[in-house]
MIKE-349445 format. One record per residue (C-alpha): residue number from 1; x, y, z. Coordinates in pm, whole numbers, always signed. Each point is the difference from the previous one (the first is absolute). Example, Ala and Ser with C-alpha at 12.3 -4.5 7.8 and 13.67 -1.06 7.14 Angstrom:
REM MIKE-349445
<1 <+1230 -450 +780>>
<2 <+137 +344 -66>>
This chain:
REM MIKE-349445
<1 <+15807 +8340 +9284>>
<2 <+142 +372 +42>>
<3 <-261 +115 -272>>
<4 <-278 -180 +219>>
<5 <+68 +166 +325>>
<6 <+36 +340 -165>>
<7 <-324 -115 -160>>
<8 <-171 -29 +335>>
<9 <+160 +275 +213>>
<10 <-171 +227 -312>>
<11 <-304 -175 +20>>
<12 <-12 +37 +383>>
<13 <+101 +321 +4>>
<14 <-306 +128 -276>>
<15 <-224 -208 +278>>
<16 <+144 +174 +290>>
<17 <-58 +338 -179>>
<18 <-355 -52 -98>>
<19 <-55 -185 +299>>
<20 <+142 +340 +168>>
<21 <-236 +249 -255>>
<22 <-295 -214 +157>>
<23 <+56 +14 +316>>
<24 <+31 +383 +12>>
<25 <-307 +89 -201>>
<26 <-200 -244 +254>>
<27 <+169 +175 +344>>
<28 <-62 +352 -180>>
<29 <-335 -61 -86>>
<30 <-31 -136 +345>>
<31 <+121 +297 +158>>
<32 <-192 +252 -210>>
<33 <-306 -213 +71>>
<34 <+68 +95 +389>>
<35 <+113 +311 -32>>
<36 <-306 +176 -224>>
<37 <-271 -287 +133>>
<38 <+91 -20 +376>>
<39 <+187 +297 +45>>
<40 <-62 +299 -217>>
<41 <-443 -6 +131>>
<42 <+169 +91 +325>>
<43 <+171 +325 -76>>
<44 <-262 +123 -219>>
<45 <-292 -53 +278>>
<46 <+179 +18 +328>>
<47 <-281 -162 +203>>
<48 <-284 -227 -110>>
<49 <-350 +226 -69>>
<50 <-330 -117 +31>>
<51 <-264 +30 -300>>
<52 <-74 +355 +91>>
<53 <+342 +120 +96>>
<54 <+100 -109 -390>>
<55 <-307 +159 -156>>
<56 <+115 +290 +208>>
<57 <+338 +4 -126>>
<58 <-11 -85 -372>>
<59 <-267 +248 -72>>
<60 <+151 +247 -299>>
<61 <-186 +302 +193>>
<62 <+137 +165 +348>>
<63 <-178 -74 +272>>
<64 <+36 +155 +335>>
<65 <-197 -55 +307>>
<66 <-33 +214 +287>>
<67 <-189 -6 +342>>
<68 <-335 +221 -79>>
<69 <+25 +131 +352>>
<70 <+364 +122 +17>>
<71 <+85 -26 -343>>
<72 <+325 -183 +52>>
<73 <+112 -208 -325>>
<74 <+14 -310 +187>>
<75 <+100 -270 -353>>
<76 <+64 +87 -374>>
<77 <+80 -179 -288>>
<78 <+338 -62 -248>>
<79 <-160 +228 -225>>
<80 <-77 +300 +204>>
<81 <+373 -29 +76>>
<82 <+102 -46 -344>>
<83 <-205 +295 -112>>
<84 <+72 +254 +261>>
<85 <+389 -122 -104>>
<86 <+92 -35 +367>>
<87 <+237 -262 +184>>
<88 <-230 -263 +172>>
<89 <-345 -9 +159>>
<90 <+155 +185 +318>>
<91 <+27 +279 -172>>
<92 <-399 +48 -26>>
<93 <-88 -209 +307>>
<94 <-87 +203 +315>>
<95 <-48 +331 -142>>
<96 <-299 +159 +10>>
<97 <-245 +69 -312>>
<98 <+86 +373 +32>>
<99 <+377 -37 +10>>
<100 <-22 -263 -321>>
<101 <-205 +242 -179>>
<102 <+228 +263 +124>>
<103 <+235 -185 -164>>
<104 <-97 -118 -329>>
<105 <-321 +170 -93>>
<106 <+75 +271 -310>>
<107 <-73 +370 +92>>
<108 <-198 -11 -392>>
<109 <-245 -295 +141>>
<110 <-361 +116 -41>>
<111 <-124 -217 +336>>
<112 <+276 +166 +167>>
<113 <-218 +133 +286>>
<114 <-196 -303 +35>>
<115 <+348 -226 +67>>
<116 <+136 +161 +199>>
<117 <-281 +39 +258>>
<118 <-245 -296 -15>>
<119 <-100 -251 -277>>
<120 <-320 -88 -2>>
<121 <-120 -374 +39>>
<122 <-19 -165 -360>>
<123 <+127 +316 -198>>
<124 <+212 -16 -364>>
<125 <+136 +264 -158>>
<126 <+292 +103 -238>>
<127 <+309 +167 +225>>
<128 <+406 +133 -68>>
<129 <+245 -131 +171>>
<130 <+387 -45 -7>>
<131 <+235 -273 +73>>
<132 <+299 +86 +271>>
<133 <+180 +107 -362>>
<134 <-211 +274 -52>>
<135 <-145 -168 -296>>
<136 <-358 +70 -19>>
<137 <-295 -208 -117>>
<138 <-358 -14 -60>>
<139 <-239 -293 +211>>
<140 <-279 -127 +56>>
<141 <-77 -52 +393>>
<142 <-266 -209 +119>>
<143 <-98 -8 +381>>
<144 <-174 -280 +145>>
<145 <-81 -17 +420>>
<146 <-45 -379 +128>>
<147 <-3 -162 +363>>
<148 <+165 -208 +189>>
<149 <-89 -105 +350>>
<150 <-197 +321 +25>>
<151 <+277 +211 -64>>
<152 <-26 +205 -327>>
<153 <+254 -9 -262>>
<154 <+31 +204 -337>>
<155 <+249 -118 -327>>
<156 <+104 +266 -254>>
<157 <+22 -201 -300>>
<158 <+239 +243 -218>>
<159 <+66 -85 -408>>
<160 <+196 +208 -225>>
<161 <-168 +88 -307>>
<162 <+245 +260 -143>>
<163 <+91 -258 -268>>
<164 <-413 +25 -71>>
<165 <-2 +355 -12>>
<166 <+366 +20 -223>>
<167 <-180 -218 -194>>
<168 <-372 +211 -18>>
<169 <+204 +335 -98>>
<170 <+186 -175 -317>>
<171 <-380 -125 -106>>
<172 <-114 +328 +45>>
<173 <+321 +172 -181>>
<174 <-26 -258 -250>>
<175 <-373 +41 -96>>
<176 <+64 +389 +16>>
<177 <+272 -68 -233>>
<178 <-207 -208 -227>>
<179 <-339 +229 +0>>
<180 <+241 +292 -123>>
<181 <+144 -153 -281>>
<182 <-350 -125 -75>>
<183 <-103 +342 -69>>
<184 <+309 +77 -164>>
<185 <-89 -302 -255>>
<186 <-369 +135 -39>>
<187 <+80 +346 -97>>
<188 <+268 -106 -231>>
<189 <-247 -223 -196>>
């Protein structure tokens, strides 16, 4: 009889363990369900944006809009904060084209002149800037002027192509490189 109750309070027990493992794998799962389902789209978006608004902000280039009248930077995008390397969105907001170009627009930057002052309605061109580091880097800078409720609007669409040009001088060095010991090889023979 002793052997049979230790028998069960064993057996019990290994249920009331596994019965234990299950339960807390189900209430974790639970709560990681709520936590990066429910909770976690919150923090990373703030506030709910409409088609546009998420077009806007998941773009990989840096766009920047600004009244065509005043030229007050009225909206810009996660990237154009990420790639000047500044704090938040405040920190381009409200200035004026001048001061931002003031700001980050390289003194080497072949359009300097044409930046500063006024950018033509659909323009592109290449342009230097640097980030609020002092790191410098080559773009691309596309301007496009729409409307809204007659009011005009222009958006500085800015990409960083230093990577692309990195990449254009190794080709360049690398062909160089090649073409030399070509000759080398031909006068040898």
């Amino acid at each position: 009889l002793a052997l049979c109750i230790i028998y069960f309070n064993n057996a019990l027990l290994n249920n009331l363990f596994i019965f234990f493992i299950i339960v807390t794998v189900i209430l974790s799962s639970l709560l990681a369900r709520y936590i990066f389902a429910g909770f976690a789209p919150k923090i990373l978006t703030k506030e709910k944006l409409n088609y546009s608004q998420a077009l806007f902000q998941s773009t990989l280039d840096a766009c920047i809009i600004f009244d065509k009248e005043t030229k007050e930077i009225i909206e810009c995008n996660r990237r154009a904060v990420a790639l000047f390397d500044v704090a938040d969105e405040i920190s381009i907001k409200g200035l004026f084209l001048s001061q931002l170009m003031m700001r980050y627009l390289s003194d080497r930057s072949s359009n300097l002149e044409l930046l500063m002052n006024d950018i033509p309605n659909d323009w592109h061109g290449e342009a230097n800037f640097r980030t609020q580091r002092k790191t410098e880097f080559e773009a691309y800078v596309n301007s496009i002027t729409y409307f809204t409720n007659e009011k005009a609007y222009q958006m500085l669409i800015i990409r960083d192509i230093s990577s692309y040009k990195m990449a254009g001088k190794e080709l360049a060095s690398s062909k160089e490189k090649f073409e030399n010991s070509a000759k080398v090889k031909t006068r040898f023979l």
